[in-house]
Every structure is written in structure tokens, then in C-alpha cells.
C-alpha positions in Angstrom: 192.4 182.8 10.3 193.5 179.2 9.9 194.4 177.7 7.0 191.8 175.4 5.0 193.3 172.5 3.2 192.1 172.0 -0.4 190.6 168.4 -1.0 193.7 167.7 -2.9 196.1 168.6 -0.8 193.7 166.2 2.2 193.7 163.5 -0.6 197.5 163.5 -0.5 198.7 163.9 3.0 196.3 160.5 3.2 197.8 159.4 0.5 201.0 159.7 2.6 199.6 158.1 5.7 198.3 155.3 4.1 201.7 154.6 2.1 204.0 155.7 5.6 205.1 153.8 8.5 207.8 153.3 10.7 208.7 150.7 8.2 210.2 153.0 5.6 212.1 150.6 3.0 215.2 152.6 1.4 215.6 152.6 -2.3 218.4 150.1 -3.0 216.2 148.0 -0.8 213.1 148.3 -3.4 215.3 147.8 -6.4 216.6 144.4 -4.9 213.6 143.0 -4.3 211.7 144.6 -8.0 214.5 145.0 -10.0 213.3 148.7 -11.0 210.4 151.0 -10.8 208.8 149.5 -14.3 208.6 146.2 -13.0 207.1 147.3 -9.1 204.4 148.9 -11.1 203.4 145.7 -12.4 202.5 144.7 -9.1 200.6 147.7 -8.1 197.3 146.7 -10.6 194.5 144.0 -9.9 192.7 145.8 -7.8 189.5 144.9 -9.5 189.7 141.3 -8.3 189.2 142.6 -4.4 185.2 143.2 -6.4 185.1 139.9 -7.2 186.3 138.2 -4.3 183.8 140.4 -2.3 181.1 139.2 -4.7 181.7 135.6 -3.7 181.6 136.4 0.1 177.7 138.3 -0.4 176.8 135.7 -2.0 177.9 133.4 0.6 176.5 135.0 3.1 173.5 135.1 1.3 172.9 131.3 0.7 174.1 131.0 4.9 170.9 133.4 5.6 168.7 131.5 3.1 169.4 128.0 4.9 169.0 129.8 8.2 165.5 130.6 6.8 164.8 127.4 5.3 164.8 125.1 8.4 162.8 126.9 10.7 160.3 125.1 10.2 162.4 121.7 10.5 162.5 119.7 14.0 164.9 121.4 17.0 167.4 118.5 16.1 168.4 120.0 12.5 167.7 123.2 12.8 169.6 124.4 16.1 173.2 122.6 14.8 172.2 124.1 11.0 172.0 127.6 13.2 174.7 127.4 14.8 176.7 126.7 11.5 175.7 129.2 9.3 175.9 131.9 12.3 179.6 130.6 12.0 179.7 131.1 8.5 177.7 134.7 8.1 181.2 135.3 11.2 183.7 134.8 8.4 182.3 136.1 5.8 181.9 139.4 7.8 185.5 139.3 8.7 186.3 138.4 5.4 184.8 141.2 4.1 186.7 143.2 6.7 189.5 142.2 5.1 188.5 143.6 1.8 187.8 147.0 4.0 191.5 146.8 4.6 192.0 147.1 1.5 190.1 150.1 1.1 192.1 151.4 4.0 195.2 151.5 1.9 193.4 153.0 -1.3 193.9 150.2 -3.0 189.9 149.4 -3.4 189.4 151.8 -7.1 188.7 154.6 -4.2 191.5 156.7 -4.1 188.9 159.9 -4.5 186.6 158.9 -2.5 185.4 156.4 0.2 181.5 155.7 -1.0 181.4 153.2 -2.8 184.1 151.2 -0.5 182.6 152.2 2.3 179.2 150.5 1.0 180.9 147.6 0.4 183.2 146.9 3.2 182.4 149.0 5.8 178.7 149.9 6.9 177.5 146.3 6.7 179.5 145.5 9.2 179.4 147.9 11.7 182.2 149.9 10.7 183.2 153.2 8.7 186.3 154.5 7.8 186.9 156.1 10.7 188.8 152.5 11.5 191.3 154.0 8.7 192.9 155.9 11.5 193.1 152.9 14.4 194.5 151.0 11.2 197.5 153.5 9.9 198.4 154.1 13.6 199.4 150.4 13.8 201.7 150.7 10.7 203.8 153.5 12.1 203.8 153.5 15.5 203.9 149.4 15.1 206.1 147.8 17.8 205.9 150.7 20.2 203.2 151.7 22.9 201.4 154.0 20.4 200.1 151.2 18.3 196.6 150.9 19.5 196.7 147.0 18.7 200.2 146.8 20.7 198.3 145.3 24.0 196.6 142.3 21.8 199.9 141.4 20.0 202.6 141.7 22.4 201.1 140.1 25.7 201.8 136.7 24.5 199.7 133.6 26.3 202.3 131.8 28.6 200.3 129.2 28.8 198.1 126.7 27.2 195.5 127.5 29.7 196.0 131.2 29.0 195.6 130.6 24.9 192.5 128.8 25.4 191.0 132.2 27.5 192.0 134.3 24.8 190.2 132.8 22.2 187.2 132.8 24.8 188.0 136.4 25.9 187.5 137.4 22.2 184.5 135.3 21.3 182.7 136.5 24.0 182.1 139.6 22.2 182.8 142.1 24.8 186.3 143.0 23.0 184.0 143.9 19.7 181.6 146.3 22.0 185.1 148.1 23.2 186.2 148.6 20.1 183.1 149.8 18.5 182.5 152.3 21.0 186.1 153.5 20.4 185.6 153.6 16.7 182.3 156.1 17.7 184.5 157.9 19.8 182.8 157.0 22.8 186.2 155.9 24.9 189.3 157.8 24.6 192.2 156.0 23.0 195.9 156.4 21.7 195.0 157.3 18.5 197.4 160.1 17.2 194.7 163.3 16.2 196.9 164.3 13.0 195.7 160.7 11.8 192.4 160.9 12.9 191.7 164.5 11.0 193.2 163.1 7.9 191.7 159.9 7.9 188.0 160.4 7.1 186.9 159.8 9.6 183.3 161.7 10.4 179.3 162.7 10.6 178.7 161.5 7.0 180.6 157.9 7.4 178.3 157.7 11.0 175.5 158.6 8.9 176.3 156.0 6.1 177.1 153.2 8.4 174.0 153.7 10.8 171.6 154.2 7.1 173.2 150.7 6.5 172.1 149.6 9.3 168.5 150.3 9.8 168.5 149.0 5.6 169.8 145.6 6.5 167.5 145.3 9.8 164.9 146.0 7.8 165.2 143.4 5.5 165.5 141.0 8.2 162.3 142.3 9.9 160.8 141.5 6.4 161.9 138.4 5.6 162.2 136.7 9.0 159.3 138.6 10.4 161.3 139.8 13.7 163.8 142.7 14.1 165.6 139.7 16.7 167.1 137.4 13.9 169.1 140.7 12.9 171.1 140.7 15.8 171.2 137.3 16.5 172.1 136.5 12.8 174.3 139.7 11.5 175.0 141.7 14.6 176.6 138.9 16.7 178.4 136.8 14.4 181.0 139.7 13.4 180.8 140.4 17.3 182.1 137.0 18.6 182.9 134.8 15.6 184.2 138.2 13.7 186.4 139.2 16.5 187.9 136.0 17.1 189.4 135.5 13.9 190.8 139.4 13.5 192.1 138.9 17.3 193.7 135.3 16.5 194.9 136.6 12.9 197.0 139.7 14.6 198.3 137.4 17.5 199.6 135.4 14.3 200.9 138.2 12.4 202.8 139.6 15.2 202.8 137.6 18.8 205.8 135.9 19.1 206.3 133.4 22.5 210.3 134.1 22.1 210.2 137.7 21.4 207.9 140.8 22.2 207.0 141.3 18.3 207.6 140.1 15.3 206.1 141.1 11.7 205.1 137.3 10.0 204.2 135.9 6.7 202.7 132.5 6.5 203.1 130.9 3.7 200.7 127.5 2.4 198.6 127.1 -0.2 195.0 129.5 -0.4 192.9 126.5 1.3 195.1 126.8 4.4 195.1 130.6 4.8 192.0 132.1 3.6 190.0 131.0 7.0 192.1 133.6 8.5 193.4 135.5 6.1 191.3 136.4 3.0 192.6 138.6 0.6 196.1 137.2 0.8 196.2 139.0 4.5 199.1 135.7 5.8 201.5 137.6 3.3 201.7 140.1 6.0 205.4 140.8 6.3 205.3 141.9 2.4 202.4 144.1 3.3 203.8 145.7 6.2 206.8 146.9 3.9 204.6 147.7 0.6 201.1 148.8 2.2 200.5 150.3 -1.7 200.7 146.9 -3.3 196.8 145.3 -3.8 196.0 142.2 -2.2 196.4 140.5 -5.9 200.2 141.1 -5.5 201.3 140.4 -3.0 201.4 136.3 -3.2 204.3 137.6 -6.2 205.8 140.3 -3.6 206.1 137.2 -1.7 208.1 135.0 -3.9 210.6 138.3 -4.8 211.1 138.7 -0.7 211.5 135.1 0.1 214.3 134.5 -2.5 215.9 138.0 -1.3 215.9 136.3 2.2 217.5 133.3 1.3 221.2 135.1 1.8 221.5 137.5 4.9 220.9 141.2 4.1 221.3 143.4 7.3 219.9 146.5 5.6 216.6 144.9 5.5 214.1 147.2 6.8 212.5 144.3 9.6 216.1 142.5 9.2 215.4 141.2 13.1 211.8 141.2 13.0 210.6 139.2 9.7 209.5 135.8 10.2 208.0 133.4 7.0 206.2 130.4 8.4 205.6 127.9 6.0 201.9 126.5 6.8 199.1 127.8 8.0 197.0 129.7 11.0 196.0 126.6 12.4 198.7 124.6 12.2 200.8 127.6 13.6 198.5 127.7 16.9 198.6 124.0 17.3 202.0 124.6 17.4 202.5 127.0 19.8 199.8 124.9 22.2 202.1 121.9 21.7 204.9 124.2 22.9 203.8 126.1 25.9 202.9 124.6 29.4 199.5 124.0 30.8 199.7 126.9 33.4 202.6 129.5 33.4 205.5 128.6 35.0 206.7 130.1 37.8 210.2 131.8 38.6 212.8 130.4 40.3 
């Protein structure tokens, strides 16, 4: 008869996962950089203020659906261009909040017995569960190698201008989204390892939670808006095409690299210059990637600890030929690589 695992034992092999990687910093390496177990647990609390920031983003996307309402009744002129804003603004606030679901994906959202709450949150209003725990974890230890299920959208770098500019239109056209949906319903097969998938959550009663979510927020916009079509038009497609676009360009960010085939980056500028793409202090990815345990509220101090350790050469760093710190931010980083590569790919001699 095979063995049943108790839900303690289930709650600490994800523990596990969600703390593991094939970034596995050694101990003299943690003490450099915190000085000492008392002080790294200083950096492990403030997870309440992921609550907060995710009250801001509702209630953005709140006062975006309320000024989409408002001027339907005003002349073509207005109200198409004030549609077509807000539809951009309900797209980052959904993939803002799916930054705060990251941070439920490490435990690190109050739900480290349970999913609910988090999942109500972050999650189901967006067309996701927790199931995306496993695509998630996979990337942190299998990053850099074939098994990485995001290793196709970071590693084929654009070798052109001509071929940047199709990304970002291959990504907002929202097929990509579809794909990955259907792979997060299990509806494709993928490269997901099973042990992570098993361990991760991932199951009837999140399907069940997301899809209750779903019929809830359509029916509110049947109610309001008198027309079950402004729900997809107005929640459905914006994380689809405006959603997807930001995640796709943020990982391309994180780790695309036109010199190398990966590379694990932090960028570095001041809050107004990262939080288009990277809410909840997601640009201090490099400090992530090596302390996935660490809150989002952190990590801007993990930061400061990592950069001053960097300033001398260290070869037992963990990434000590992959880290990169770009100081600015997402967009001045892609002009810069436009600025750098050709118009169309060059060819071989």
C-alpha cells in the first residue's frame, strides 16, 4: 500500500521547493553578505505590506473600471482613447498583482498553511491558481538549463531590432497567454518536473476556486455594464495582451542577455522607474534568485548588502559569472539594447 504523506510533512517538502534551487548559496556565503543568522532574520518580516500594496492595485483597478463606465455615454472622440487607456491600466494592475501572486508562490504572503486566502487575492482574479507554483519553482532550479519551462522566452535573445519589435508584438497579441493558460489547466503537455507538480498544490479545488472567481467577477460586470462582453473585453484581455507583455519583457530583462545565453540581473533605479515592470521590488531579481525566502519588503536592503559584497571580486559567489546589477530601469535598459542591435540580423561571413 503506498505511503500517505501527512499534511505536515506536504507542507515541508514545499517548504523545501519553494526555498531550493540550483542556486544553493553556501554558508560563509550567507554570513558575508548578513553578518549572522540574527541579523538575516531581520529581513525575513514585512510581509504584511505585500496586503497593502495589493490594496492600492484593487483600488486602482477599480477607479480604471469606474472611468471606463463613466464615459460611455460621452462622444466616440473621448471615450475610445479613455478605453483604450484604462484597458492599459486594468493590464498592469493585473500583472501587478501577479507579482504579488509571486509572492505567494514563495510563502512569503502570511500563507504558509494554506493557499486561500492568497489564492483569493492574487490568483483567481486573474486567471490563475497555484497550480503556476510548480511552472514557477521549476524555473528556480532547473534555471539556465533546458528544464526551465521559461528557458525558450529568456535565452533566444532578439538579434535584431526588427526581431525585438516582434516580440513585444508576438506577446501582446495574446496568443502566448492562451498557451500558457491551457498549460497551467493541463491541457498541453509541458516540462514540468511531476515531483513539483504533486507537491505544489496544484488541483480540483484551486480549478474550482479560480473558475467560482470567475463567473463572481463576470457577474458583476453583466450587472454593472449590462453585458457579459465588457468582461472580456475589459478584465479578460488586458492581463491576456497588456499582462503578458510586461511578464514576457520583465523575464527577457531579468535574464536575456545579447552577449551571453543567460544571465540572472538586478536593476537598480529609484521605485518610479521600476514598478511599471517590476512591482513588488521584482528588478531586485538577482537577490531574489539567491534568497527566494526573503519578502518583497527586503529585498531593496538584500540589495544594498549584495552590491557592496560585489564591489571586490569574490569567486565563491553562487552566480559569480552570471550576476549582473544594471543601474536604471526596464525602459531605459531596452532602449538600450534597441540602440545596440542592428535593424535585421546580420548574416555570417
Amino acid at each position: 500500500m503506498p505511503e500517505v504523506a501527512s499534511a505536515s510533512r506536504v507542507r515541508g517538502e514545499v517548504r523545501d521547493l519553494a526555498n531550493a534551487g540550483n542556486i544553493i548559496p553556501s554558508s560563509r556565503f550567507v554570513f558575508e553578505i548578513f553578518g549572522g543568522k540574527d541579523n538575516m532574520r531581520s529581513f525575513l518580516t514585512g510581509q504584511s505590506q505585500a496586503f497593502a500594496v495589493l490594496a492600492l492595485l484593487y483600488g486602482g483597478v477599480l477607479a480604471a473600471l469606474v472611468i471606463i463606465w463613466v464615459v460611455r455615454e460621452v462622444p466616440i472622440g473621448i471615450r475610445i482613447p479613455t478605453d483604450v487607456l484604462m484597458f492599459c491600466v486594468v493590464g498592469w494592475v493585473q500583472y501587478s498583482i501577479c507579482n504579488g501572486m509571486h509572492e505567494a508562490v514563495h510563502y512569503n504572503l502570511r500563507n504558509r498553511d494554506g493557499d486561500f486566502l492568497a489564492s483569493l487575492l492574487t490568483a483567481w482574479p486573474i486567471g490563475l491558481t497555484m497550480g503556476y507554483r510548480g511552472t514557477h519553482l521549476a524555473h528556480h532550479r532547473f534555471m539556465g538549463t533546458a528544464r526551465d519551462p521559461d528557458y525558450p522566452m529568456y535565452t533566444c535573445f532578439p538579434a535584431s531590432r526588427l526581431a525585438l519589435a516582434s516580440r513585444l508584438v508576438w506577446y501582446v497579441s495574446g496568443i502566448p497567454a492562451l498557451i500558457q493558460f491551457l498549460g497551467l489547466l493541463g491541457l498541453r503537455g509541458d516540462r514540468l518536473d511531476p515531483s513539483i507538480m504533486t507537491r505544489t498544490g496544484a488541483g480540483l479545488s484551486g480549478l474550482a476556486g479560480f473558475i467560482a472567481m470567475q463567473f463572481f467577477i463576470a457577474g458583476l460586470f453583466w450587472l454593472v455594464f449590462g453585458s457579459p462582453v465588457d468582461y472580456v473585453v475589459f478584465w479578460c484581455l488586458p492581463i491576456a495582451t497588456v499582462g503578458k507583455l510586461l511578464s514576457s519583457t520583465r523575464l527577457l530583462c531579468e535574464h536575456g542577455s545579447p552577449e551571453r545565453d543567460w544571465v540572472v540581473r538586478t536593476i537598480h533605479a529609484p521605485r518610479w522607474r521600476t514598478w511599471i515592470l517590476g512591482a513588488f521590488d521584482f528588478n531586485y531579481h538577482g537577490e531574489h534568485h539567491l534568497f527566494p525566502y526573503v519578502p518583497f519588503a527586503g529585498l531593496r536592503r538584500v540589495h544594498d548588502l549584495h552590491a557592496a559584497y560585489l564591489m571586490t571580486p569574490h569567486p565563491d559567489h553562487p552566480l559569480v559569472d552570471r550576476i549582473e546589477i544594471y543601474e536604471g530601469g526596464y525602459v531605459s535598459l531596452l532602449m538600450r539594447w534597441f540602440r545596440d542591435l542592428p535593424w535585421v540580423k546580420e548574416k555570417r561571413a
